[in-house]
C-alpha positions, -999 to 999 in steps of 0.1 A, spaced: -913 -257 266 -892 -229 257 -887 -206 229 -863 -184 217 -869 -160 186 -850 -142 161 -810 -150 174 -787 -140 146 -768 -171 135 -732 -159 147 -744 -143 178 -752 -178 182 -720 -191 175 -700 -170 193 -726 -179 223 -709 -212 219 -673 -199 219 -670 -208 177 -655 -189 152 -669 -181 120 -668 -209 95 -650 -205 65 -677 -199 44 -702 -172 62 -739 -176 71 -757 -146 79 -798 -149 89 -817 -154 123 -827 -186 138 -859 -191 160 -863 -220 184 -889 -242 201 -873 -264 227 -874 -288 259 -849 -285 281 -840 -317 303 -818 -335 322 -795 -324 353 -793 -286 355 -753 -284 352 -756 -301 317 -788 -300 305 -803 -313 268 -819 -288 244 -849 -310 224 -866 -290 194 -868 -273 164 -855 -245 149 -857 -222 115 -845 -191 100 -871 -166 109 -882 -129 93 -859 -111 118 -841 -79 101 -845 -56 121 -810 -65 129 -801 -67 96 -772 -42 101 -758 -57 126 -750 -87 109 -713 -89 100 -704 -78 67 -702 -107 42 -706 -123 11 -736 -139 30 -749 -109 46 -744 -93 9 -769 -122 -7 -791 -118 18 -801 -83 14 -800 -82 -23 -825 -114 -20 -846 -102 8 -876 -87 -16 -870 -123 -34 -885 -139 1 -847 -145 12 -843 -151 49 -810 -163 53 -778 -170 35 -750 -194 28 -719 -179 7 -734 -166 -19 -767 -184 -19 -796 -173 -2 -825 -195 9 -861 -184 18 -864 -214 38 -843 -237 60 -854 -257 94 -843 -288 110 -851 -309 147 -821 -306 168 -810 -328 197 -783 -310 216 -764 -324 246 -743 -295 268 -723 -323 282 -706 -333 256 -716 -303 229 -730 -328 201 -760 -314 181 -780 -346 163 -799 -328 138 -827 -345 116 -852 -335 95 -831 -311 77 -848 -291 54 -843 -258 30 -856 -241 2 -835 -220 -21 -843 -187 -35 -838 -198 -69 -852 -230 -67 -847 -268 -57 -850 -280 -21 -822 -299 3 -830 -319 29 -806 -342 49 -795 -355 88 -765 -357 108 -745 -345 136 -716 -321 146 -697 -312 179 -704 -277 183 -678 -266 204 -640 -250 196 -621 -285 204 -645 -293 173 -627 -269 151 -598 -290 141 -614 -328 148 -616 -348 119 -646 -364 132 -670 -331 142 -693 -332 120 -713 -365 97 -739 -345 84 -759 -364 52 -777 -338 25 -797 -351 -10 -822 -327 -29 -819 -308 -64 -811 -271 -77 -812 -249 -106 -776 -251 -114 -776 -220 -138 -791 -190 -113 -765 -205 -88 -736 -200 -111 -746 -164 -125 -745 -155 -85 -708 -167 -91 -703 -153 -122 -731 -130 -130 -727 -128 -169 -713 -165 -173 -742 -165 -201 -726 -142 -225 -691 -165 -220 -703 -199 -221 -738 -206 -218 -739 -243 -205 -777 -258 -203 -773 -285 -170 -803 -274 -161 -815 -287 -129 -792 -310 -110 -796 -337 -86 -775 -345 -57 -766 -363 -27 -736 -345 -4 -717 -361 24 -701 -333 48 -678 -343 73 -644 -332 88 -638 -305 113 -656 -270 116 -629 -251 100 -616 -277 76 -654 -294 60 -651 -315 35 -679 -322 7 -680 -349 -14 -711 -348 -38 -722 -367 -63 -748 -354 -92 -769 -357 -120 -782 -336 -151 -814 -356 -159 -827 -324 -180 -792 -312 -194 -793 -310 -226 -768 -316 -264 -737 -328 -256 -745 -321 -219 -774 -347 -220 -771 -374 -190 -743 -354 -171 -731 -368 -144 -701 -370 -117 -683 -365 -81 -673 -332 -66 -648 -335 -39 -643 -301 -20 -616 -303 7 -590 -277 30 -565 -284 7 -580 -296 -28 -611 -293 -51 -618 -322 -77 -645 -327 -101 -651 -358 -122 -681 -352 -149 -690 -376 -176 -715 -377 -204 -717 -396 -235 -698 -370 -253 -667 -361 -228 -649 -369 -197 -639 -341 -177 -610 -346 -147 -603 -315 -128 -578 -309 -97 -574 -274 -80 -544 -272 -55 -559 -247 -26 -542 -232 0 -552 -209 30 -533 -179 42 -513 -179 81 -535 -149 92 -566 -166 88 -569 -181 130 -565 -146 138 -591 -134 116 -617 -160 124 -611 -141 160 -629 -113 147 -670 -118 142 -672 -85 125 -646 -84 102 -657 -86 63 -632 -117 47 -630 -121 10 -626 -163 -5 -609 -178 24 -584 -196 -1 -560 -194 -28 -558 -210 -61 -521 -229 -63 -525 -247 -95 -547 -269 -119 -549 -303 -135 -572 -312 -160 -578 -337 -184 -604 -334 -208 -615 -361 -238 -643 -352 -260 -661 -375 -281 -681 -358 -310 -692 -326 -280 -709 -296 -295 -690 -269 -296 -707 -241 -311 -738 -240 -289 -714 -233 -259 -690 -209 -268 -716 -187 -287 -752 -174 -279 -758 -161 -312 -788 -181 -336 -780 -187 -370 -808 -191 -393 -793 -217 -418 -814 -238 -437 -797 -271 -419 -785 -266 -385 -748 -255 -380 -727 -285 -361 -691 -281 -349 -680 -316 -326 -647 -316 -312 -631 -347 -311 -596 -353 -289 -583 -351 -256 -568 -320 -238 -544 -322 -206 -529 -294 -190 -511 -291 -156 -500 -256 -143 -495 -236 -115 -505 -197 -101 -472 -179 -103 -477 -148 -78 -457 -111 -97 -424 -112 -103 -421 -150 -102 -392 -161 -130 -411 -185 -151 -385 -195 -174 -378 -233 -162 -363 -265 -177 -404 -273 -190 -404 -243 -209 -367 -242 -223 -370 -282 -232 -396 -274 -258 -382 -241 -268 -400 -214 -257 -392 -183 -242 -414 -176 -217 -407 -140 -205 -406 -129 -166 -436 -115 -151 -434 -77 -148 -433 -56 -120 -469 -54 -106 -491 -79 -129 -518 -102 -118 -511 -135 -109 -510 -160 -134 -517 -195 -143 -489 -209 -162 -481 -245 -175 -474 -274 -199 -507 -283 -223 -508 -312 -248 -532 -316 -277 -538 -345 -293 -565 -361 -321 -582 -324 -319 -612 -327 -347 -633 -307 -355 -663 -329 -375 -639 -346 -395 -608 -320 -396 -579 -332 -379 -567 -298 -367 -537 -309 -342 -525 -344 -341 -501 -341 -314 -493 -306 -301 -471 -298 -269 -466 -262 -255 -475 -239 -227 -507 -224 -218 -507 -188 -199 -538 -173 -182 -544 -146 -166 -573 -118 -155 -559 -99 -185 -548 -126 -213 -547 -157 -228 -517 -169 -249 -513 -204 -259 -479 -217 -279 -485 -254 -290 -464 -271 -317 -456 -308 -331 -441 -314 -362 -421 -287 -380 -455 -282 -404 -478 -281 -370 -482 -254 -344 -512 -232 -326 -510 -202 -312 -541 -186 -296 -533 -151 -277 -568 -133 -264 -557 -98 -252 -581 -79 -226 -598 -80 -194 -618 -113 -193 -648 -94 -175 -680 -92 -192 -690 -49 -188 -726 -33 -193 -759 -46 -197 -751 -70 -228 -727 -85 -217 -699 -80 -241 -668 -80 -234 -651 -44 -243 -610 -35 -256 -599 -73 -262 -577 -86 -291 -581 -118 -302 -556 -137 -329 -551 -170 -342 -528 -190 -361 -531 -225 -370 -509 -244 -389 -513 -283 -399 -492 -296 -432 -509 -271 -460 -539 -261 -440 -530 -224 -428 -555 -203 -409 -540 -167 -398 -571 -142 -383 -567 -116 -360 -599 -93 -346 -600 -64 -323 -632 -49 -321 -646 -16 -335 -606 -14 -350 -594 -44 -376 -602 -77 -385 -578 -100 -407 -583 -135 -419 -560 -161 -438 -572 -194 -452 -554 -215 -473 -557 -252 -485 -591 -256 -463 -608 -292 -469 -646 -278 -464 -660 -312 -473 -641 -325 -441 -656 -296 -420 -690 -307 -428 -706 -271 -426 -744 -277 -445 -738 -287 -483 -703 -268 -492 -674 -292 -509 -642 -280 -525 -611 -266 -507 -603 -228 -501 -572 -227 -516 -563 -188 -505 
Protein backbone atom coordinates (compact mmCIF):
# COMPACT_ATOMS: atom_id res chain seq x y z
CA UNK A 1 0.00 0.00 0.00
CA UNK A 2 1.27 3.16 -1.10
CA UNK A 3 0.38 6.69 -0.95
CA UNK A 4 1.11 9.67 -2.60
CA UNK A 5 -0.07 13.29 -1.36
CA UNK A 6 -0.75 16.61 -2.71
CA UNK A 7 0.68 16.10 -6.71
CA UNK A 8 -0.60 19.10 -8.66
CA UNK A 9 -2.82 17.85 -11.38
CA UNK A 10 -0.43 18.86 -14.48
CA UNK A 11 2.73 17.93 -12.76
CA UNK A 12 0.89 14.84 -13.08
CA UNK A 13 0.29 15.09 -16.54
CA UNK A 14 3.33 16.08 -17.72
CA UNK A 15 4.65 12.99 -15.45
CA UNK A 16 2.80 11.10 -18.12
CA UNK A 17 4.30 12.97 -21.16
CA UNK A 18 0.46 14.78 -21.81
CA UNK A 19 -0.18 18.07 -22.65
CA UNK A 20 -2.54 20.28 -21.21
CA UNK A 21 -6.11 19.62 -22.19
CA UNK A 22 -7.98 22.16 -23.85
CA UNK A 23 -9.86 23.30 -21.13
CA UNK A 24 -7.40 23.62 -17.86
CA UNK A 25 -7.58 21.98 -14.46
CA UNK A 26 -5.67 23.30 -11.78
CA UNK A 27 -5.88 21.55 -7.94
CA UNK A 28 -3.83 18.70 -6.25
CA UNK A 29 -4.61 15.07 -6.23
CA UNK A 30 -3.74 12.61 -3.29
CA UNK A 31 -3.50 8.92 -3.81
CA UNK A 32 -3.89 5.63 -1.98
CA UNK A 33 -2.74 2.70 -4.14
CA UNK A 34 -1.57 -1.02 -4.68
CA UNK A 35 0.87 -1.51 -6.89
CA UNK A 36 1.03 -5.11 -8.70
CA UNK A 37 1.96 -7.11 -11.29
CA UNK A 38 5.52 -7.54 -13.04
CA UNK A 39 7.94 -4.71 -12.10
CA UNK A 40 8.60 -3.41 -15.82
CA UNK A 41 4.79 -2.71 -16.18
CA UNK A 42 3.17 -2.68 -13.17
CA UNK A 43 -0.80 -1.85 -12.19
CA UNK A 44 -1.62 1.15 -9.95
CA UNK A 45 -5.07 0.00 -7.80
CA UNK A 46 -6.74 2.85 -5.60
CA UNK A 47 -8.25 5.93 -4.96
CA UNK A 48 -7.57 9.22 -5.40
CA UNK A 49 -9.07 12.99 -4.55
CA UNK A 50 -8.27 16.62 -4.82
CA UNK A 51 -6.69 17.40 -1.52
CA UNK A 52 -6.04 20.88 0.64
CA UNK A 53 -2.62 21.30 -0.96
CA UNK A 54 -1.86 25.19 -1.73
CA UNK A 55 0.99 25.72 -0.54
CA UNK A 56 1.88 25.32 -4.18
CA UNK A 57 -0.71 27.31 -5.20
CA UNK A 58 1.64 29.71 -7.07
CA UNK A 59 3.11 27.31 -8.88
CA UNK A 60 0.24 26.22 -10.62
CA UNK A 61 0.12 27.50 -14.22
CA UNK A 62 -1.70 30.52 -14.83
CA UNK A 63 -5.29 29.82 -15.92
CA UNK A 64 -8.80 30.39 -16.07
CA UNK A 65 -8.72 27.32 -13.74
CA UNK A 66 -6.06 28.30 -11.49
CA UNK A 67 -8.04 31.94 -11.58
CA UNK A 68 -11.47 30.09 -10.14
CA UNK A 69 -9.67 28.39 -7.87
CA UNK A 70 -8.20 31.06 -5.82
CA UNK A 71 -11.09 33.32 -5.98
CA UNK A 72 -13.14 30.11 -4.62
CA UNK A 73 -10.67 28.93 -2.17
CA UNK A 74 -12.37 30.77 1.15
CA UNK A 75 -15.68 29.23 -0.56
CA UNK A 76 -14.13 25.52 0.40
CA UNK A 77 -12.74 25.31 -3.31
CA UNK A 78 -10.11 22.72 -3.83
CA UNK A 79 -9.76 22.35 -7.38
CA UNK A 80 -10.97 23.62 -10.65
CA UNK A 81 -12.24 22.88 -14.10
CA UNK A 82 -12.53 25.99 -16.67
CA UNK A 83 -14.21 28.23 -14.83
CA UNK A 84 -15.82 26.02 -12.26
CA UNK A 85 -14.46 25.15 -9.13
CA UNK A 86 -15.41 22.16 -7.01
CA UNK A 87 -14.75 21.61 -3.24
CA UNK A 88 -14.89 18.07 -3.78
CA UNK A 89 -13.99 15.46 -6.47
CA UNK A 90 -12.70 11.65 -5.99
CA UNK A 91 -12.84 8.56 -7.94
CA UNK A 92 -11.30 4.56 -7.74
CA UNK A 93 -8.81 4.21 -10.48
CA UNK A 94 -7.49 1.11 -12.10
CA UNK A 95 -4.39 2.04 -14.12
CA UNK A 96 -2.41 -0.42 -16.22
CA UNK A 97 1.43 0.95 -17.31
CA UNK A 98 1.37 -1.55 -20.03
CA UNK A 99 -0.94 -0.38 -22.03
CA UNK A 100 -1.64 3.37 -20.23
CA UNK A 101 -5.57 2.79 -19.74
CA UNK A 102 -6.93 4.34 -16.52
CA UNK A 103 -10.59 2.47 -15.62
CA UNK A 104 -12.03 4.86 -13.32
CA UNK A 105 -15.29 4.19 -11.19
CA UNK A 106 -16.97 5.64 -8.56
CA UNK A 107 -16.54 9.06 -9.83
CA UNK A 108 -17.65 11.57 -7.65
CA UNK A 109 -17.61 15.74 -7.23
CA UNK A 110 -19.11 18.34 -5.49
CA UNK A 111 -19.44 21.82 -6.89
CA UNK A 112 -18.81 24.98 -5.16
CA UNK A 113 -22.08 26.36 -6.08
CA UNK A 114 -24.01 23.40 -5.69
CA UNK A 115 -25.22 19.96 -7.30
CA UNK A 116 -23.09 16.89 -7.33
CA UNK A 117 -21.65 14.69 -10.56
CA UNK A 118 -20.83 11.31 -10.33
CA UNK A 119 -20.00 8.98 -13.29
CA UNK A 120 -17.49 5.87 -14.65
CA UNK A 121 -15.37 5.26 -17.51
CA UNK A 122 -11.98 4.99 -18.99
CA UNK A 123 -9.32 6.93 -20.96
CA UNK A 124 -5.75 6.10 -22.45
CA UNK A 125 -3.60 8.37 -20.64
CA UNK A 126 -0.74 8.55 -22.77
CA UNK A 127 0.28 11.14 -25.91
CA UNK A 128 -0.71 8.45 -28.71
CA UNK A 129 -4.08 9.12 -26.79
CA UNK A 130 -4.15 12.64 -27.86
CA UNK A 131 -5.56 12.32 -31.24
CA UNK A 132 -7.47 8.58 -30.86
CA UNK A 133 -11.01 8.78 -31.34
CA UNK A 134 -11.43 6.15 -29.00
CA UNK A 135 -9.22 7.49 -25.69
CA UNK A 136 -11.55 8.10 -23.52
CA UNK A 137 -15.69 6.51 -22.73
CA UNK A 138 -16.08 8.22 -19.67
CA UNK A 139 -20.10 8.23 -18.43
CA UNK A 140 -21.13 11.37 -15.96
CA UNK A 141 -25.11 12.01 -14.53
CA UNK A 142 -25.80 14.40 -11.48
CA UNK A 143 -27.47 18.02 -11.21
CA UNK A 144 -26.24 21.80 -10.88
CA UNK A 145 -27.39 25.18 -10.14
CA UNK A 146 -27.41 26.39 -13.70
CA UNK A 147 -27.57 30.18 -12.76
CA UNK A 148 -24.27 30.62 -10.34
CA UNK A 149 -22.52 28.57 -13.30
CA UNK A 150 -23.51 31.02 -15.90
CA UNK A 151 -22.79 34.34 -13.84
CA UNK A 152 -19.02 32.73 -13.64
CA UNK A 153 -19.47 33.04 -17.47
CA UNK A 154 -21.07 36.04 -17.62
CA UNK A 155 -20.95 37.68 -14.20
CA UNK A 156 -23.92 40.23 -14.66
CA UNK A 157 -26.02 37.95 -17.13
CA UNK A 158 -28.92 38.95 -14.51
CA UNK A 159 -29.14 42.51 -15.30
CA UNK A 160 -29.35 41.27 -19.35
CA UNK A 161 -31.64 38.49 -19.23
CA UNK A 162 -32.53 36.90 -16.11
CA UNK A 163 -33.55 33.32 -17.13
CA UNK A 164 -34.94 31.10 -14.04
CA UNK A 165 -33.76 27.15 -15.16
CA UNK A 166 -32.99 26.78 -11.87
CA UNK A 167 -31.38 23.57 -11.14
CA UNK A 168 -30.73 21.25 -14.01
CA UNK A 169 -30.40 17.68 -14.36
CA UNK A 170 -28.10 15.81 -16.55
CA UNK A 171 -26.55 12.82 -17.86
CA UNK A 172 -23.05 13.58 -20.13
CA UNK A 173 -21.29 11.09 -22.37
CA UNK A 174 -17.56 12.18 -22.94
CA UNK A 175 -15.65 10.45 -25.47
CA UNK A 176 -13.11 11.15 -28.27
CA UNK A 177 -9.48 11.92 -27.98
CA UNK A 178 -7.69 13.99 -25.14
CA UNK A 179 -7.27 17.06 -27.13
CA UNK A 180 -10.39 16.81 -29.28
CA UNK A 181 -13.45 15.53 -26.18
CA UNK A 182 -16.59 15.52 -27.23
CA UNK A 183 -19.78 16.01 -24.86
CA UNK A 184 -22.94 15.18 -25.62
CA UNK A 185 -25.42 15.93 -22.66
CA UNK A 186 -28.76 15.68 -22.31
CA UNK A 187 -30.84 17.79 -19.44
CA UNK A 188 -33.67 18.77 -17.66
CA UNK A 189 -35.27 21.98 -15.84
CA UNK A 190 -37.72 20.07 -13.43
CA UNK A 191 -37.80 23.50 -11.20
CA UNK A 192 -37.59 26.12 -14.19
CA UNK A 193 -40.04 28.14 -14.09
CA UNK A 194 -42.99 30.54 -16.81
CA UNK A 195 -42.35 29.90 -20.03
CA UNK A 196 -39.18 28.01 -19.05
CA UNK A 197 -41.30 25.34 -17.06
CA UNK A 198 -40.33 21.56 -18.09
CA UNK A 199 -37.17 22.64 -20.10
CA UNK A 200 -35.46 20.24 -21.66
CA UNK A 201 -32.83 19.19 -24.48
CA UNK A 202 -29.34 17.88 -25.95
CA UNK A 203 -26.06 19.76 -25.87
CA UNK A 204 -23.55 18.46 -28.25
CA UNK A 205 -20.07 20.05 -27.67
CA UNK A 206 -17.38 18.92 -30.20
CA UNK A 207 -13.58 20.18 -31.89
CA UNK A 208 -15.25 21.60 -34.52
CA UNK A 209 -19.08 22.41 -33.49
CA UNK A 210 -21.44 23.28 -30.56
CA UNK A 211 -25.26 22.41 -30.80
CA UNK A 212 -28.01 22.91 -28.48
CA UNK A 213 -31.55 21.51 -28.86
CA UNK A 214 -33.99 22.89 -25.93
CA UNK A 215 -37.63 22.51 -25.82
CA UNK A 216 -40.53 23.52 -23.61
CA UNK A 217 -44.07 23.90 -24.04
CA UNK A 218 -43.71 27.32 -25.05
CA UNK A 219 -40.59 27.33 -27.64
CA UNK A 220 -38.18 25.25 -29.57
CA UNK A 221 -34.76 26.47 -29.59
CA UNK A 222 -32.09 24.93 -32.53
CA UNK A 223 -28.70 26.38 -32.14
CA UNK A 224 -25.32 25.55 -34.20
CA UNK A 225 -21.91 27.33 -33.53
CA UNK A 226 -19.20 26.70 -36.23
CA UNK A 227 -15.78 26.54 -34.00
CA UNK A 228 -12.46 26.51 -35.13
CA UNK A 229 -9.00 26.22 -33.38
CA UNK A 230 -5.96 28.30 -34.17
CA UNK A 231 -2.39 26.45 -36.00
CA UNK A 232 -0.29 27.59 -33.02
CA UNK A 233 -2.24 25.77 -30.56
CA UNK A 234 0.24 22.01 -30.68
CA UNK A 235 2.97 24.35 -29.91
CA UNK A 236 1.28 25.96 -27.12
CA UNK A 237 -0.01 22.88 -25.49
CA UNK A 238 4.07 22.27 -25.36
CA UNK A 239 4.23 24.80 -22.81
CA UNK A 240 2.73 23.78 -19.10
CA UNK A 241 3.15 27.32 -17.88
CA UNK A 242 1.89 29.35 -20.39
CA UNK A 243 -1.53 31.22 -19.53
CA UNK A 244 -4.06 30.48 -22.87
CA UNK A 245 -7.26 32.37 -23.25
CA UNK A 246 -10.67 30.15 -24.95
CA UNK A 247 -8.86 27.68 -27.00
CA UNK A 248 -11.34 28.39 -30.01
CA UNK A 249 -12.97 30.67 -32.32
CA UNK A 250 -16.50 31.50 -33.06
CA UNK A 251 -16.90 31.00 -37.10
CA UNK A 252 -20.61 31.46 -37.35
CA UNK A 253 -24.23 30.64 -35.99
CA UNK A 254 -27.44 28.97 -36.96
CA UNK A 255 -30.44 29.18 -35.05
CA UNK A 256 -33.86 28.58 -35.31
CA UNK A 257 -36.20 29.65 -32.77
CA UNK A 258 -40.31 29.15 -32.68
CA UNK A 259 -42.15 30.45 -29.78
CA UNK A 260 -45.43 29.52 -28.76
CA UNK A 261 -47.25 32.11 -26.41
CA UNK A 262 -43.30 32.50 -24.36
CA UNK A 263 -43.11 35.27 -21.86
CA UNK A 264 -41.31 37.84 -22.81
CA UNK A 265 -41.27 40.52 -20.34
CA UNK A 266 -40.03 38.57 -17.35
CA UNK A 267 -36.80 37.86 -19.37
CA UNK A 268 -35.69 40.81 -20.89
CA UNK A 269 -36.49 43.02 -17.79
CA UNK A 270 -35.90 42.68 -13.95
CA UNK A 271 -37.89 45.57 -13.08
CA UNK A 272 -41.50 44.66 -10.87
CA UNK A 273 -44.43 46.47 -11.92
CA UNK A 274 -47.07 46.92 -9.39
CA UNK A 275 -50.21 46.79 -11.72
CA UNK A 276 -53.35 45.76 -10.36
CA UNK A 277 -53.47 42.57 -12.94
CA UNK A 278 -50.13 41.21 -13.91
CA UNK A 279 -48.39 42.56 -17.09
CA UNK A 280 -48.16 39.65 -19.92
CA UNK A 281 -46.29 40.06 -23.19
CA UNK A 282 -46.18 36.31 -25.27
CA UNK A 283 -44.38 36.25 -28.40
CA UNK A 284 -45.68 34.15 -30.83
CA UNK A 285 -43.62 33.22 -34.36
CA UNK A 286 -40.55 31.72 -35.38
CA UNK A 287 -37.05 33.40 -35.84
CA UNK A 288 -34.13 31.87 -38.12
CA UNK A 289 -30.90 33.41 -38.67
CA UNK A 290 -27.73 32.04 -40.26
CA UNK A 291 -24.46 34.19 -40.10
CA UNK A 292 -21.00 34.20 -39.89
CA UNK A 293 -17.88 36.11 -37.71
CA UNK A 294 -16.33 38.36 -40.30
CA UNK A 295 -12.71 39.21 -38.86
CA UNK A 296 -11.75 43.59 -39.63
CA UNK A 297 -11.61 44.62 -42.88
CA UNK A 298 -13.67 41.73 -44.32
CA UNK A 299 -15.90 43.26 -47.42
CA UNK A 300 -19.34 42.18 -46.41
CA UNK A 301 -21.22 43.45 -49.27
CA UNK A 302 -22.26 40.02 -51.03
CA UNK A 303 -24.99 38.75 -53.49
CA UNK A 304 -27.25 38.01 -49.88
CA UNK A 305 -27.12 41.42 -49.06
CA UNK A 306 -27.47 43.19 -52.57
CA UNK A 307 -30.42 40.58 -53.49
CA UNK A 308 -32.65 42.13 -50.86
CA UNK A 309 -31.31 45.57 -51.17
CA UNK A 310 -29.24 46.62 -48.62
CA UNK A 311 -26.14 48.21 -48.36
CA UNK A 312 -24.13 46.80 -46.00
CA UNK A 313 -21.08 49.02 -45.49
CA UNK A 314 -17.22 47.52 -45.25
CA UNK A 315 -15.88 47.03 -41.85
CA UNK A 316 -13.48 49.78 -40.92
CA UNK A 317 -10.00 49.70 -40.31
CA UNK A 318 -9.50 48.20 -36.73
CA UNK A 319 -13.19 47.16 -35.50
CA UNK A 320 -14.15 44.10 -33.66
CA UNK A 321 -15.12 41.19 -35.27
CA UNK A 322 -18.55 40.83 -36.21
CA UNK A 323 -21.37 38.44 -36.63
CA UNK A 324 -23.13 39.25 -39.73
CA UNK A 325 -25.97 37.43 -41.71
CA UNK A 326 -29.45 36.75 -43.34
CA UNK A 327 -32.56 36.71 -40.48
CA UNK A 328 -36.20 36.05 -41.33
CA UNK A 329 -39.20 36.83 -39.29
CA UNK A 330 -42.30 35.47 -39.64
CA UNK A 331 -45.97 35.27 -37.54
CA UNK A 332 -44.07 37.57 -34.86
CA UNK A 333 -47.09 38.33 -32.15
CA UNK A 334 -47.03 39.80 -29.56
CA UNK A 335 -50.43 38.62 -27.35
CA UNK A 336 -52.56 39.12 -30.28
CA UNK A 337 -50.56 41.90 -32.37
CA UNK A 338 -49.27 40.65 -35.46
CA UNK A 339 -46.18 42.78 -35.60
CA UNK A 340 -44.12 41.16 -38.67
CA UNK A 341 -45.84 38.71 -40.96
CA UNK A 342 -42.93 37.89 -43.07
CA UNK A 343 -39.79 39.98 -42.66
CA UNK A 344 -36.36 39.20 -44.49
CA UNK A 345 -33.12 41.26 -43.80
CA UNK A 346 -29.74 41.08 -42.17
CA UNK A 347 -28.86 40.95 -38.70
CA UNK A 348 -25.25 42.57 -37.51
CA UNK A 349 -23.69 41.96 -34.06
CA UNK A 350 -21.02 43.03 -32.64
CA UNK A 351 -19.11 43.79 -28.99
CA UNK A 352 -20.18 47.31 -29.80
CA UNK A 353 -23.72 47.21 -31.68
CA UNK A 354 -26.67 45.78 -32.75
CA UNK A 355 -28.42 46.74 -36.04
CA UNK A 356 -31.09 44.83 -37.50
CA UNK A 357 -32.71 45.80 -41.18
CA UNK A 358 -35.89 43.47 -41.82
CA UNK A 359 -38.55 44.25 -44.42
CA UNK A 360 -41.60 42.50 -46.36
CA UNK A 361 -44.11 44.20 -48.06
CA UNK A 362 -43.63 47.85 -49.12
CA UNK A 363 -45.97 48.82 -45.85
CA UNK A 364 -43.67 46.39 -43.52
CA UNK A 365 -40.17 46.78 -42.26
CA UNK A 366 -38.02 46.63 -38.67
CA UNK A 367 -35.20 48.25 -37.86
CA UNK A 368 -33.67 47.75 -34.45
CA UNK A 369 -29.99 49.51 -34.02
CA UNK A 370 -28.63 49.27 -30.14
CA UNK A 371 -25.47 51.50 -30.11
CA UNK A 372 -22.84 50.82 -27.19
CA UNK A 373 -20.64 48.43 -25.46
CA UNK A 374 -22.83 45.40 -24.61
CA UNK A 375 -20.89 45.07 -21.10
CA UNK A 376 -22.76 45.51 -18.05
CA UNK A 377 -20.31 48.30 -15.81
CA UNK A 378 -20.50 48.95 -11.91
CA UNK A 379 -22.23 47.47 -9.12
CA UNK A 380 -25.92 47.62 -10.74
CA UNK A 381 -25.37 46.38 -13.40
CA UNK A 382 -26.43 48.86 -16.06
CA UNK A 383 -25.21 49.21 -18.93
CA UNK A 384 -23.64 52.86 -19.48
CA UNK A 385 -23.29 55.29 -23.15
CA UNK A 386 -25.73 53.06 -25.29
CA UNK A 387 -28.38 54.26 -27.88
CA UNK A 388 -31.09 52.33 -28.55
CA UNK A 389 -33.80 53.14 -31.55
CA UNK A 390 -36.57 51.50 -33.09
CA UNK A 391 -38.84 51.58 -35.90
CA UNK A 392 -41.52 49.37 -36.69
CA UNK A 393 -43.71 49.64 -39.46
CA UNK A 394 -46.72 47.13 -40.34
CA UNK A 395 -49.78 48.59 -42.74
CA UNK A 396 -50.91 51.78 -40.48
CA UNK A 397 -49.30 50.63 -37.27
CA UNK A 398 -46.16 52.93 -36.90
CA UNK A 399 -43.90 52.82 -33.85
CA UNK A 400 -40.74 55.30 -34.11
CA UNK A 401 -38.67 55.63 -30.41
CA UNK A 402 -35.36 56.27 -29.91
CA UNK A 403 -33.56 56.52 -26.18
CA UNK A 404 -30.15 57.37 -25.05
CA UNK A 405 -29.76 57.59 -21.58
CA UNK A 406 -29.36 60.64 -19.29
CA UNK A 407 -29.59 62.63 -23.05
CA UNK A 408 -33.10 62.19 -25.17
CA UNK A 409 -35.91 59.98 -25.45
CA UNK A 410 -38.45 60.11 -28.53
CA UNK A 411 -41.50 58.04 -29.15
CA UNK A 412 -43.95 57.68 -32.14
CA UNK A 413 -47.23 55.69 -32.12
CA UNK A 414 -49.74 55.82 -34.48
CA UNK A 415 -52.78 53.61 -35.38
CA UNK A 416 -51.98 51.22 -32.17
CA UNK A 417 -54.81 48.37 -31.66
CA UNK A 418 -54.39 48.25 -27.60
CA UNK A 419 -57.26 45.82 -27.40
CA UNK A 420 -55.05 43.39 -29.49
CA UNK A 421 -52.09 44.04 -27.14
CA UNK A 422 -54.04 42.86 -24.31
CA UNK A 423 -52.19 45.09 -21.65
CA UNK A 424 -54.82 44.89 -18.27
CA UNK A 425 -58.25 46.51 -19.26
CA UNK A 426 -57.20 49.36 -21.94
CA UNK A 427 -59.33 49.20 -25.49
CA UNK A 428 -59.31 51.86 -28.23
CA UNK A 429 -56.42 52.59 -30.72
CA UNK A 430 -53.66 55.25 -30.32
CA UNK A 431 -54.23 57.04 -33.25
CA UNK A 432 -50.97 59.56 -32.90
Amino acid sequence: MCQVPGVEVNALMKTFKMRPLLFPLAGSVTALFNCQGPLDTPVFVGTGMVSRTFSTLHDTPESLASEALAKSKEAGALAAFDRIPFSYASANFTFNTDNCVADLYGIRATLVDGGEIRGAGNAWLCPEGEEDETAIDVNLSGSLAFEKILLRYLPNYHHQMPLKFGVLNGETKLSGALLRPRFDIKWTAPTAVGSLSDARGDIIISHDFITVNSASAAFDLYMKVLTSYSDDLALKRDEFNAPRDIPFTIDGIELDLRMRGFEFFSLVSTYTLDFPRPLVLKSTGRIKFHGKVLKPNSNIVGQNFEKNGHDVPILKKGSADSLVGDISISDLKLNQLMLAPQLSGQLRVSSDCIKLDASGRPDESLAVEFVGPLQTSGEDGLISGKLLSISLQKGQLRVNAGFQPFHSANLEVRQFPLDELELASLRGTIQR
